[in-house]
N, C-alpha and C positions, 0 to 999 in steps of 0.2 A: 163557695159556701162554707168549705172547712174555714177560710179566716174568718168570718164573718163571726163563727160560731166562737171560736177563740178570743175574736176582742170581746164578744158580751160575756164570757167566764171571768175574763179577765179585767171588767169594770164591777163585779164586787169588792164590797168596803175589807173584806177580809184579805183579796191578794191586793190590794190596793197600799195594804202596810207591809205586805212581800213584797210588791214592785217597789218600792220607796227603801224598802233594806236591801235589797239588790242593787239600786240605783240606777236601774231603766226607765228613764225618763223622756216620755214623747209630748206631753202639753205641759204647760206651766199654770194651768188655770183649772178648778173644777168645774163640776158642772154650773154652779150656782157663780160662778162667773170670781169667785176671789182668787189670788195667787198663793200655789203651792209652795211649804214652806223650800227653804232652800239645803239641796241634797250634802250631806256631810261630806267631808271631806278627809281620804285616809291619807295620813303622813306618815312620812318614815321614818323620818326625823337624821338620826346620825348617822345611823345603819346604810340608809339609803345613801347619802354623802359619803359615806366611807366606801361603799361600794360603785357607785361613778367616777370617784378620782380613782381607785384603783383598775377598773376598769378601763380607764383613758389612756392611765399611764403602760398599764403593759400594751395597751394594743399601740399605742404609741412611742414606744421603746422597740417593738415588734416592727413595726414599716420604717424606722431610722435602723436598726439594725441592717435587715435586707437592703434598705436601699444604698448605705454604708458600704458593704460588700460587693454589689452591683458598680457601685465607683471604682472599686478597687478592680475589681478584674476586666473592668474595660477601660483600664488605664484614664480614665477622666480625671480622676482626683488620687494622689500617690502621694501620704506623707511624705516629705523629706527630712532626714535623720539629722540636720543641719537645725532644725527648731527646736531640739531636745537640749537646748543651750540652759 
């Protein structure tokens, strides 16, 4: 009963332009059968590229680090001082 009561609060025209700036969106179509326009889209632009490559790179500097040293102490992989030519 309580959802029932919430979706019809929530089919007036006034939260109808809050759901659409919130960007919850469950139909693509009004009542009257046309298509809703299409929901904006936020970008990050540099910000966000600059923080996924830095992001990739420490976490991946971090597991060649560790797995670097795991070589090392169970003798799999041992520089030899012989390639410092």
């Amino acid at each position: 009963m309580a959802s029932v009561t919430c979706r019809l609060a929530l089919n007036t025209s006034k939260n109808r332009v809050l759901l659409n700036t919130m960007q919850i969106r469950k139909v693509v179509t009004t009542e009257a059968g046309s298509f809703l326009q299409a929901p904006v889209k936020q970008r990050y632009g540099l910000l966000g590229i600059a923080l996924t490559i830095s992001a990739g790179l420490t976490i991946g500097s971090l597991i060649s680090k560790d797995v670097a040293s795991f070589l090392e102490e169970n003798d799999l992989f041992v520089p030899s001082d012989d390639d410092d030519d």
